[in-house]
PyMOL CGO cylinders between C-alpha atoms (Angstrom):
from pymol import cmd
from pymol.cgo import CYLINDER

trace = [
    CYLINDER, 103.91, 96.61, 95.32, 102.48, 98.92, 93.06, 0.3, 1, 1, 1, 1, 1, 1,
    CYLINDER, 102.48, 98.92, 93.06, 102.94, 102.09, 95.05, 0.3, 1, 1, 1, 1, 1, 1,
    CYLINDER, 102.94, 102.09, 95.05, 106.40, 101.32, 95.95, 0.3, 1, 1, 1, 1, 1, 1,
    CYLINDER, 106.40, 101.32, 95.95, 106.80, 101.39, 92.23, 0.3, 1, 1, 1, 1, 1, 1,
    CYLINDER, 106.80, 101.39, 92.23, 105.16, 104.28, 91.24, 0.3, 1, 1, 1, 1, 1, 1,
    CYLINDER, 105.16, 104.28, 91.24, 107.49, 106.33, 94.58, 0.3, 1, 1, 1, 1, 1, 1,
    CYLINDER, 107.49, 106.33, 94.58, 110.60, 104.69, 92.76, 0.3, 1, 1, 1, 1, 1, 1,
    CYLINDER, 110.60, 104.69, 92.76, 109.39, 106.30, 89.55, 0.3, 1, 1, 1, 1, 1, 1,
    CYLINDER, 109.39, 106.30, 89.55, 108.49, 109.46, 91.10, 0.3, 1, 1, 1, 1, 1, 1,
    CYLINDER, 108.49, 109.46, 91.10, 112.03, 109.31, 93.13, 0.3, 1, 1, 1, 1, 1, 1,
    CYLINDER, 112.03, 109.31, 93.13, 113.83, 109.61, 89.70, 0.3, 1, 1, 1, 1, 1, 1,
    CYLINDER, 113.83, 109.61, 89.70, 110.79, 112.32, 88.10, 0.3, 1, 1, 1, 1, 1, 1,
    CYLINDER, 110.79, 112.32, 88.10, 109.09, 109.75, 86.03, 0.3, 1, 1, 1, 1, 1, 1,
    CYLINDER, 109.09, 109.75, 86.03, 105.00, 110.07, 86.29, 0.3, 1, 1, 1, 1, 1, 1,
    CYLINDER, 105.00, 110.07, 86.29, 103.15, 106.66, 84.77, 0.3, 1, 1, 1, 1, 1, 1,
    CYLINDER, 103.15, 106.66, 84.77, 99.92, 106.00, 85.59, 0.3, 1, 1, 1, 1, 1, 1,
    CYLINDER, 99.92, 106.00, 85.59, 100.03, 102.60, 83.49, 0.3, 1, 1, 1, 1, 1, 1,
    CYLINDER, 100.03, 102.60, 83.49, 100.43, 99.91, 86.05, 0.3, 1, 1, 1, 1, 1, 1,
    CYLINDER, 100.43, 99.91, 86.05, 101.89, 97.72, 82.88, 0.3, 1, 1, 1, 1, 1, 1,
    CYLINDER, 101.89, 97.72, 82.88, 104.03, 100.22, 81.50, 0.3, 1, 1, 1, 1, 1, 1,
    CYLINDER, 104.03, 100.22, 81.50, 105.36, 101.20, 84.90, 0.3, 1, 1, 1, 1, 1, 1,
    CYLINDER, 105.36, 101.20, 84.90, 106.53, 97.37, 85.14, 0.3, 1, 1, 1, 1, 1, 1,
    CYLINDER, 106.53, 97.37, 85.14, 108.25, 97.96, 81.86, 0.3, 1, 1, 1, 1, 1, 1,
    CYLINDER, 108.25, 97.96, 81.86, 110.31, 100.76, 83.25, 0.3, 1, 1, 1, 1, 1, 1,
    CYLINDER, 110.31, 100.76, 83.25, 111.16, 99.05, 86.24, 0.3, 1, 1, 1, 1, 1, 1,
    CYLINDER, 111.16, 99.05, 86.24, 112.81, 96.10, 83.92, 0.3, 1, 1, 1, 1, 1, 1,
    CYLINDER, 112.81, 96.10, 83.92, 113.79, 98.34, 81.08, 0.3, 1, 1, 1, 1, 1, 1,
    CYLINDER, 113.79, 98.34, 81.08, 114.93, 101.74, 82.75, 0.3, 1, 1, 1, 1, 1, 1,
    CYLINDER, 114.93, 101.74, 82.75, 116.07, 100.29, 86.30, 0.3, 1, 1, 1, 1, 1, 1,
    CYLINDER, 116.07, 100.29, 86.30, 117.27, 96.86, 85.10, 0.3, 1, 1, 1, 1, 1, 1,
    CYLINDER, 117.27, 96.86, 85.10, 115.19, 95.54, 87.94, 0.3, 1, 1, 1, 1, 1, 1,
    CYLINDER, 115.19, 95.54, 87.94, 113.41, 91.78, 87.58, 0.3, 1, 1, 1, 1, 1, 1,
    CYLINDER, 113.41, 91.78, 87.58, 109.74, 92.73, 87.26, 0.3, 1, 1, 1, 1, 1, 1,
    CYLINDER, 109.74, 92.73, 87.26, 108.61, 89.18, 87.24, 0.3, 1, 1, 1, 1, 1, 1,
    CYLINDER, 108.61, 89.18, 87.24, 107.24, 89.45, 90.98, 0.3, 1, 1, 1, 1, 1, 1,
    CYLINDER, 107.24, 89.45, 90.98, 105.29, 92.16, 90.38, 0.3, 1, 1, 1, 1, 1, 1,
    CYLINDER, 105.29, 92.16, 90.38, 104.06, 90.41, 86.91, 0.3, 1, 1, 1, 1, 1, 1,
    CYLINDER, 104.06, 90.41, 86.91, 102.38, 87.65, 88.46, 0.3, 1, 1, 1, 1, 1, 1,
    CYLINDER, 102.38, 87.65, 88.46, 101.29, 90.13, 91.46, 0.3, 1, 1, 1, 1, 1, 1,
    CYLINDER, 101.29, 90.13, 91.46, 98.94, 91.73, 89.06, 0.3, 1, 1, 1, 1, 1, 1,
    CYLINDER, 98.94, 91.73, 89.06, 98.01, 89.06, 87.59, 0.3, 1, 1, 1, 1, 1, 1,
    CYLINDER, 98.01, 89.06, 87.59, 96.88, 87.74, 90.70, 0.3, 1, 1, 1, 1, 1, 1,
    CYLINDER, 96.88, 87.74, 90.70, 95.23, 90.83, 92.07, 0.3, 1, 1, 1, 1, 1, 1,
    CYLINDER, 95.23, 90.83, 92.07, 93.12, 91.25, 88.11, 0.3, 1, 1, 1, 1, 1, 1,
    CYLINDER, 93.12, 91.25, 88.11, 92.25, 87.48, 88.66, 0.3, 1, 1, 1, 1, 1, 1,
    CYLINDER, 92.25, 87.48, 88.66, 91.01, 87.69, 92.41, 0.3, 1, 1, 1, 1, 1, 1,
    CYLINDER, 91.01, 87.69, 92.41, 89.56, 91.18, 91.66, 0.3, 1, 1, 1, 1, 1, 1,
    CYLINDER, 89.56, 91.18, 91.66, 87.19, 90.47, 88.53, 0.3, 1, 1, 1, 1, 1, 1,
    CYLINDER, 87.19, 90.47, 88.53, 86.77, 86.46, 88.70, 0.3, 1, 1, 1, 1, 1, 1,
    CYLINDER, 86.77, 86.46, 88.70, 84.86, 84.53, 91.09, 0.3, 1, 1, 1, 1, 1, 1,
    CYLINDER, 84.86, 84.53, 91.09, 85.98, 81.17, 89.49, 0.3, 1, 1, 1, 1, 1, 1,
    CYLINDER, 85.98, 81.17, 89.49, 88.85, 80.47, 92.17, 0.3, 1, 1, 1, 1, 1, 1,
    CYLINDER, 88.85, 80.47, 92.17, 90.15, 79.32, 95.28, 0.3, 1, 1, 1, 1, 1, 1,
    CYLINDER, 90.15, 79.32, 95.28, 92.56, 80.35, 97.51, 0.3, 1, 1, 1, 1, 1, 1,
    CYLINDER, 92.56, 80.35, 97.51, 94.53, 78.87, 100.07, 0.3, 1, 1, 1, 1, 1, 1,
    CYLINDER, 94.53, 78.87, 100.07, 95.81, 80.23, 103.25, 0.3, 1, 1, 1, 1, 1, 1,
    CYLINDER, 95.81, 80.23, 103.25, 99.29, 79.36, 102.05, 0.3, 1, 1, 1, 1, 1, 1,
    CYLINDER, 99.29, 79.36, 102.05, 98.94, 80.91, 98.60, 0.3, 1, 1, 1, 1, 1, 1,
    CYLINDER, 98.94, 80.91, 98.60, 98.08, 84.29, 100.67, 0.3, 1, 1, 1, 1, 1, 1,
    CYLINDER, 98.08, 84.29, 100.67, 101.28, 83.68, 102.88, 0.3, 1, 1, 1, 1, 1, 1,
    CYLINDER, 101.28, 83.68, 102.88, 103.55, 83.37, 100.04, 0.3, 1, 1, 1, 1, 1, 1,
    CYLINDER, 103.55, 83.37, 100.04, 101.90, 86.36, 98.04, 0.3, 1, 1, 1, 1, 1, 1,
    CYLINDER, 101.90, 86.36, 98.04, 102.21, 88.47, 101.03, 0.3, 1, 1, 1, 1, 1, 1,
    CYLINDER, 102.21, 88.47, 101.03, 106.03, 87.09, 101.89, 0.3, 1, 1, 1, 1, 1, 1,
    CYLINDER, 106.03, 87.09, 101.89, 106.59, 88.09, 97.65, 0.3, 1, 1, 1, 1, 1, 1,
    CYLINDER, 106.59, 88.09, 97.65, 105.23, 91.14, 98.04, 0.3, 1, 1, 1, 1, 1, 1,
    CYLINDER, 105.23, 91.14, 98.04, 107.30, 92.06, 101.21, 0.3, 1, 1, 1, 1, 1, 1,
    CYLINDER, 107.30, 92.06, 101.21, 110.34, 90.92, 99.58, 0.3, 1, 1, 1, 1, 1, 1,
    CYLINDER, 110.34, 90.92, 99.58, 109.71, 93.39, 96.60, 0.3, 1, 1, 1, 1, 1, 1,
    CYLINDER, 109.71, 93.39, 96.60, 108.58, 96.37, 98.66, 0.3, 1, 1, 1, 1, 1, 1,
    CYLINDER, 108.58, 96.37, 98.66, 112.12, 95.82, 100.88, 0.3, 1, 1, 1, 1, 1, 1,
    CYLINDER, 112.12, 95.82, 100.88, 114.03, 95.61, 97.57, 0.3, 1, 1, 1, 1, 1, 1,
    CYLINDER, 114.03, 95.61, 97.57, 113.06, 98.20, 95.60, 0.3, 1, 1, 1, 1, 1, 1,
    CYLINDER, 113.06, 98.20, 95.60, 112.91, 100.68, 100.02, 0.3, 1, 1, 1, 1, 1, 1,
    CYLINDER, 112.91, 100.68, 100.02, 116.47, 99.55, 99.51, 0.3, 1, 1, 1, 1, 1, 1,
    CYLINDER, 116.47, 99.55, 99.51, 116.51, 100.58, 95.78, 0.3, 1, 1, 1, 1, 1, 1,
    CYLINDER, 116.51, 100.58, 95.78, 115.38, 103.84, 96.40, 0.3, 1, 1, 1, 1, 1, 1,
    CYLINDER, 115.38, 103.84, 96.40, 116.94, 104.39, 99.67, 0.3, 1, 1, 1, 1, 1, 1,
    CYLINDER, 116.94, 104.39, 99.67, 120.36, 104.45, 97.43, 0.3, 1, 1, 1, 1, 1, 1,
    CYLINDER, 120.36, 104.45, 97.43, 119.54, 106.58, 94.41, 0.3, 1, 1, 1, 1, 1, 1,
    CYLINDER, 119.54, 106.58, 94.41, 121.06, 109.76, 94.37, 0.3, 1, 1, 1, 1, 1, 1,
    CYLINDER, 121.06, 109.76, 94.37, 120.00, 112.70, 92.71, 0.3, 1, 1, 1, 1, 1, 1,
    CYLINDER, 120.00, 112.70, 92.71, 122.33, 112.27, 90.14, 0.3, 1, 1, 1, 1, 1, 1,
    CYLINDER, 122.33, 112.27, 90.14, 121.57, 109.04, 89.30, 0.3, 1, 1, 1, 1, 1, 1,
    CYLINDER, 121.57, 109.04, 89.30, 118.03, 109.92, 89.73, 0.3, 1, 1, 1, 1, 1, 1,
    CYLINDER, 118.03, 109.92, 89.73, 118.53, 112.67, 86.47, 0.3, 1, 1, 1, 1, 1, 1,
    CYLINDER, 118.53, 112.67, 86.47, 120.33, 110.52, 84.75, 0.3, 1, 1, 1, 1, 1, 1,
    CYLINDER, 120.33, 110.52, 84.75, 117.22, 107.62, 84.90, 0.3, 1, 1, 1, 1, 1, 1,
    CYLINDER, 117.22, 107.62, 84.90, 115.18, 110.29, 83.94, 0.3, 1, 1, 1, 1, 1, 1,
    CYLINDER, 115.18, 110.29, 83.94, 117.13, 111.63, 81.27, 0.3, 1, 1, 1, 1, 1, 1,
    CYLINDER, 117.13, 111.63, 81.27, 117.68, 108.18, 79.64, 0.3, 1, 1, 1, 1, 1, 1,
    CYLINDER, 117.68, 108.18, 79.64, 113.41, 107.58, 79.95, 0.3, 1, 1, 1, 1, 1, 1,
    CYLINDER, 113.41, 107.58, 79.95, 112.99, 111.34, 78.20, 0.3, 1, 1, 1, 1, 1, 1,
    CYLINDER, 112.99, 111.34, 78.20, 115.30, 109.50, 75.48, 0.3, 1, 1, 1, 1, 1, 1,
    CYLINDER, 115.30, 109.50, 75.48, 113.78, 106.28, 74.85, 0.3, 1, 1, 1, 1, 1, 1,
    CYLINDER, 113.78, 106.28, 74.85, 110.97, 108.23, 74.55, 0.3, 1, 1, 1, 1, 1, 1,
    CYLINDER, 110.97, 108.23, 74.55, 111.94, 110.25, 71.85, 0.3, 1, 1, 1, 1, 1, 1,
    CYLINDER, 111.94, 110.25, 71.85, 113.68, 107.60, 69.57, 0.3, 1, 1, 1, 1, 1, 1,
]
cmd.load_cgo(trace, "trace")
């Protein structure tokens, strides 16, 4: 989920490294609902660091089915930005972060 992000980012010339700041500017640049790839993270830091869990075969179905549904959204996404648009993303990012 998190490289389809960062080749929508680099689709429109944006280059964040910050897996939490790149979900910002998927929300707050893009207007897209970041809330999938929220609790994706949260999920991976959890399972990744912690050994205080369980997981069931369903839970893995459902992240993978989330994570499938996001990837095909944002293909889709990207797919349809032109390079106009594309400079005009970027253009409203170089903005936000001058102000």
């Amino acid at each position: 989920m998190y490289n389809m992000l960062t080749a929508l980012l680099y689709k429109a010339g944006i280059k964040c490294e910050n897996h939490s700041a790149s979900i910002i500017i998927l929300k707050e640049l893009f207007g897209i609902e970041n809330s999938k790839i929220i609790f994706a993270k949260k999920e991976r830091v959890d399972k990744q660091y912690y050994v205080d869990f369980k997981i069931t075969k369903e839970e893995v179905g459902n992240m993978i089915k989330s994570a499938e549904q996001f990837n095909s959204m944002l293909y889709d996404f990207i797919d349809k930005l032109t390079a106009k648009k594309a400079s005009e993303y970027r253009k409203e990012f170089e903005d936000s972060l001058v102000n």
